[in-house]
N, C-alpha and C positions, 0 to 999 in steps of 0.2 A: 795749743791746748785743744783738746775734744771740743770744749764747747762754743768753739767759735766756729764748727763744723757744724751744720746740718746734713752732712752725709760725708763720712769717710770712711776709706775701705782699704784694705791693705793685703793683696798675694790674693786674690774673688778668684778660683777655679772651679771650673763647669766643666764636664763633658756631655756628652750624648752619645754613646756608643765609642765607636771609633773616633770620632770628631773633637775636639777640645777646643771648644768656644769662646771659653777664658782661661788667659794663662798668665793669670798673675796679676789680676786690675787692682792698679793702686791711685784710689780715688779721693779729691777730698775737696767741698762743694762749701764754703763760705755760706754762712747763714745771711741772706736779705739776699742773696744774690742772683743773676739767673747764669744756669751755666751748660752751655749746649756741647750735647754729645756727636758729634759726627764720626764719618769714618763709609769704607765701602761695602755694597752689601758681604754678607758674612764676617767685618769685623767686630761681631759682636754686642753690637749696640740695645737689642731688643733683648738678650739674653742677662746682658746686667740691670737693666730695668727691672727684669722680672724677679730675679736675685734682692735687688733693694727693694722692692715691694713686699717682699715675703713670698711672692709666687713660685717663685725653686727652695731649694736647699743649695747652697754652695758645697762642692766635693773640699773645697780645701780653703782659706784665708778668714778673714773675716772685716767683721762690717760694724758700724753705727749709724744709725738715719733717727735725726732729732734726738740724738742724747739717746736711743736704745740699743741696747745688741740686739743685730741683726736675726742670730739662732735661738737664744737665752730668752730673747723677751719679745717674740712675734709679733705677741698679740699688743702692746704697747704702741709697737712699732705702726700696726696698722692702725691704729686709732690716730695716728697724728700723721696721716699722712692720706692723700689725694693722687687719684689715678685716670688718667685719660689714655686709652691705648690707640693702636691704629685704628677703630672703625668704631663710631658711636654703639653704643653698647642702651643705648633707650629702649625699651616697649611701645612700638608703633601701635597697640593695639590702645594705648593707654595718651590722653591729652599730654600739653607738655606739661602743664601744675599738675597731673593726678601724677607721672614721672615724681616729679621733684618732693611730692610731696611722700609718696611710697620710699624715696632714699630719704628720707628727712626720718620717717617713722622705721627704716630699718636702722637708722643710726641713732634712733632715739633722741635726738633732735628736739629743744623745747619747743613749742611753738612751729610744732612743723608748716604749718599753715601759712603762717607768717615771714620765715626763712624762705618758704618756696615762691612767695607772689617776690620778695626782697630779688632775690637771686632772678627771677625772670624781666624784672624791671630791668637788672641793672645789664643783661646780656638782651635789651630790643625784644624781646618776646611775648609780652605781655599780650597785646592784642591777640596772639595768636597763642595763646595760653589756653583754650578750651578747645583747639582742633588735636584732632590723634595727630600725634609724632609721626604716623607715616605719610601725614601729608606737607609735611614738613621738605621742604630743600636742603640738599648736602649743607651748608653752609649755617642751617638754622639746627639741625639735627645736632652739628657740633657743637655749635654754641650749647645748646640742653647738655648736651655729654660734658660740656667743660662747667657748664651750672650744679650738677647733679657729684660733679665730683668737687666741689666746693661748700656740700650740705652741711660740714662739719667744722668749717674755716680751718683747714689744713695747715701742719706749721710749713712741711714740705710739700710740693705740687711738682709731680712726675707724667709729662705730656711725652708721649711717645708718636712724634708725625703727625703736629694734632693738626694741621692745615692740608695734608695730602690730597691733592682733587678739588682743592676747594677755587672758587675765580677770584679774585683780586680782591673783591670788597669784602668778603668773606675773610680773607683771609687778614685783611687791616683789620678788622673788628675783633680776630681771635689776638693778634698782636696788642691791639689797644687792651684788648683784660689781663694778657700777662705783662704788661705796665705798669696799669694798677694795681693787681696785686701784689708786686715786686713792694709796689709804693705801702702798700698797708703792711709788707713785714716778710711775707712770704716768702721761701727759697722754691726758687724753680728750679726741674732738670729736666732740659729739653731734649730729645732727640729730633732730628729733621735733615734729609735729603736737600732742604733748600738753602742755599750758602749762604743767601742773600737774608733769612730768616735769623741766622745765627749773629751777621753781622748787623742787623739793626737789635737786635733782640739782648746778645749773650755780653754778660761781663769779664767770662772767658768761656773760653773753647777750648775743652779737651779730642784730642784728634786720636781714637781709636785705631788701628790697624793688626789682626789677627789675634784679637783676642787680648791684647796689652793698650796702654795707653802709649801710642806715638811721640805725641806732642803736645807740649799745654800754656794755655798763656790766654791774655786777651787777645781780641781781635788784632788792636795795633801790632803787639808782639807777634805775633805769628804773621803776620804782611811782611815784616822787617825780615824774617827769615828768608821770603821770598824773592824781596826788593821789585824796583818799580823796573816800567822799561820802557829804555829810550829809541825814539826811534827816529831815521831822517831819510824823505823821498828826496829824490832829485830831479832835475831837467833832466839829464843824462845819465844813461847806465854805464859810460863810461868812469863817472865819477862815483861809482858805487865803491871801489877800493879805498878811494881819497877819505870818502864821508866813513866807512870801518874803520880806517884807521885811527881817524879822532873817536870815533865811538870807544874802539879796543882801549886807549890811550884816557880815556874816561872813567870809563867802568872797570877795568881788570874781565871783563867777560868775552869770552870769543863771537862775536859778530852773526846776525842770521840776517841772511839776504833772500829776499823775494822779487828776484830779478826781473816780474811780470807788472810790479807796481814801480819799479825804479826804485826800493827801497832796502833799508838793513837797520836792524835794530838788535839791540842787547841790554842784558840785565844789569842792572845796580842797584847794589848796597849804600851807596854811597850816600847818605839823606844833606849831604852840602849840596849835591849836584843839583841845580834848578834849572827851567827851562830855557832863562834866557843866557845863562853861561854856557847851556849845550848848541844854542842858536851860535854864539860869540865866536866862541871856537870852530864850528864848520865852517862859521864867514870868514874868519881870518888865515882858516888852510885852502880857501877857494873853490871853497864848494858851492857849486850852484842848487841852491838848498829852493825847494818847491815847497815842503811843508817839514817841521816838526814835532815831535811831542812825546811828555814824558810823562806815561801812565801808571799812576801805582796799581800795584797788585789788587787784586778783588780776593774774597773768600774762596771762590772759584780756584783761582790762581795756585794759594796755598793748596786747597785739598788734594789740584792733579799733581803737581810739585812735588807736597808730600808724602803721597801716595802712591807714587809711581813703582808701577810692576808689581802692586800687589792683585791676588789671586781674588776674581770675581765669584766667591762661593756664595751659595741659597743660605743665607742665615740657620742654623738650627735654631730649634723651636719659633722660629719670629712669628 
């Protein structure tokens, strides 16, 4: 049913000239949930953001975000709903509370006052609540951008690469808020370049490539696609046939050898296969085994995996 959706979309098409951005996004985002959008530049990611926002008009399909139609009911749509784009979007010229407090009083906001000290407490900022935004560090800037698009308590929150540039502490602290407010109720849609963001972060991950939806699933699921991979160095490169052949005989995968480490490794599916069965069997066909190991796939893994051979285009509109 719709309403167990905070964001579903069915046949989303976009063009820009010549170029067709979307062709055919069929989307659909579990309410409480966080669910990341990935995929490679120009597959469209920044383009249907902007679509579910209300920012485009879609040429063809259509949409609901929190129970509204997307074209029918814009203006509904924007009111329950929260925006973080690629690049803080603050008035450097304006403190962070006089910021929070100016979105409080365009959103009509009771107690803008109040919302605005709440929201700077709760994103570390407080002390620094009476200096301009532009003296502010990447890292505090976003934090305000992710405050300010929260002035309204959003039932949907649409972060588009809200960590881009940011260093590591920064970027745990933007992770820790979309935590919480996963935890108070909220639906996230996250886009981000960082694998590693999607897999601590997303409850699934939908994998965009040219304009359609790839692939969809939680993390687990989409690793499973890729399967892990085992590998075994040896004393001798001689024995690098011997060790492939138990690999091949393991896995069903054809074998890659890196003749300069004494090693060969291959993929499996197989989730019986454990490390010390793949130890077992080298030692028992006589291989003189130096080291093994059997690593599951990362986010990484899936996206080059999945993605393979698609065309690196400039996003339109991104």
């Amino acid at each position: 049913m719709t309403s167990t959706y905070a964001v579903l979309s069915e046949g989303l098409e976009k063009r820009f000239g010549a170029v067709h951005a979307l062709r055919g996004l069929d989307l659909a985002v579990v309410r409480g949930t966080v669910c990341g959008l990935l995929g490679p530049n120009g597959a469209g990611k920044t383009t249907a953001v902007r679509l579910l926002t209300t920012l485009l008009r879609p040429d063809a399909g259509s949409a609901r975000v929190a129970g509204h139609d997307l074209v029918r009911e814009a203006a509904a749509v924007r009111s329950r709903i929260g925006v973080t784009g690629q690049y803080a979007s603050v008035d450097g010229d304006l403190t962070g509370r006089e910021n929070l407090r100016l979105f409080a009083r365009l959103h009509r906001v009771r107690g803008p006052a109040v919302r605005a000290d709440e929201l700077l407490e709760r994103f570390g900022l407080t002390e620094a609540a009476g200096r301009k935004a532009s003296t502010y560090s990447g890292g505090m800037r976003r934090r305000l951008d992710l405050a300010a698009s929260l002035i309204r308590r959003p039932e949907v929150l649409f972060l588009d690469e809200p960590t881009t540039g940011l260093d590591p502490a920064s970027r745990t602290r933007i992770w820790q808020a979309v935590r919480e407010l996963q935890a108070d109720g909220t639906t996230v849609l996250l886009t981000t370049q960082y694998l590693e963001e999607a897999d601590q972060l997303a409850d699934d991950v939908v994998l965009m490539d040219q304009g359609r939806v790839a692939h969809s699933g939680s993390p687990a699921e989409l690793k499973a696609l890729v399967g892990s991979f085992a590998q075994a160095v040896v004393a001798d490169g001689d024995a690098l046939p011997k060790a492939a052949a138990v690999l091949d005989q393991l896995t069903g995968s054809e074998p890659v050898f890196d003749r300069e480490r004494n090693s060969v490794g291959a993929v499996t599916t197989d989730p019986t296969l454990t490390l010390p069965r793949l130890v077992r069997e080298l030692d028992a066909a006589g291989v003189p085994l130096l080291d093994a190991s059997l690593r599951p796939p990362t986010l990484d893994d899936v996206f080059l995996r999945l993605t393979e051979g698609s065309t690196d285009l400039k996003e339109c509109a991104a």
